[in-house]
C-alpha positions, 0 to 999 in steps of 0.5 A, a space after each residue: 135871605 128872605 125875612 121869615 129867614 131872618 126873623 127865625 134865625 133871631 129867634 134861633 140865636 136868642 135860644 142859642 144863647 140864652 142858656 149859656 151867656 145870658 149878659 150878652 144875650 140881654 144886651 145884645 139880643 133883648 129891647 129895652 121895653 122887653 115882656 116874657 108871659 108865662 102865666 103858670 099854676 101857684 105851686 110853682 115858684 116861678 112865672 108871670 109877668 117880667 119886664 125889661 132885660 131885668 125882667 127877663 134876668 129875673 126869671 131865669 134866675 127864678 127858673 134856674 133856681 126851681 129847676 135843673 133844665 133839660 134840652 129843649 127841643 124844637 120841632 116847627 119854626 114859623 114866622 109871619 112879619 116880625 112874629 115867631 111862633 115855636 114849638 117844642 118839647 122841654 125834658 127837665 127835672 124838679 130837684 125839690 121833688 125829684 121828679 123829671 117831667 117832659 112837656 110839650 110848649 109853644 112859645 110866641 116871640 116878637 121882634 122889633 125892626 132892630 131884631 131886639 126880642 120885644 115879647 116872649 109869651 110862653 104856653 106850656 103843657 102846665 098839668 105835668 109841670 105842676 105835677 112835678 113840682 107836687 109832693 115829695 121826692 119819689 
């Protein structure tokens, strides 16, 4: 297996189990000096800096509490050194609002020699997240 192969499939098997079994994928998968940046318009409740796996738990808690996520897709996998960037779609809904939105995102990951996640800096398509989050239910 080459090291782009690696490298992604970390990246692929954070994903994997992120969603589904956070505690293990925090404490088998994450670094302790770990950093997600998802820098994101005031309206919506979650986004900015998070540190640590704590960090990491807080924002998905924070994330899950504002929206009920959809599927993401992944369209492109690419790797340089330790270095994954992704991009994909993700299709969720808003329950505050009512509405859904579909937006394009690209995240960048990096790992450290250990294969433990020490950066997650996330890029999203923020005019239709915001737009979801705007208004009264439909």
């Amino acid at each position: 297996m080459s090291h782009d192969d690696r490298i992604i499939g970390l990246a692929k098997q954070f994903y994997g189990s992120v969603l589904s079994d956070l505690e293990s994928t925090l404490r088998d998968q994450v670094a302790d000096d770990f950093v997600l940046e998802n820098y994101l318009p005031p309206n919506i409740p979650f986004g900015g800096k998070y540190e640590g796996r704590q960090g990491l738990a807080t924002y998905f808690g924070e994330l899950a509490a504002a929206i009920d996520m959809g599927p993401l897709e992944f369209h492109e996998w690419i790797s340089e050194g330790n270095t994954v960037v992704v991009r994909g779609r993700e299709s969720s809904t808003v329950p505050a609002t009512g509405k859904r939105y579909v937006m394009d995102f690209v995240h960048w990951l990096r790992f450290d020699d250990e294969g433990k996640l020490v950066l997650l800096r996330e890029f999203n398509d923020t005019v239709k997240l915001a737009d979801a989050f705007k208004g009264d239910r439909p």
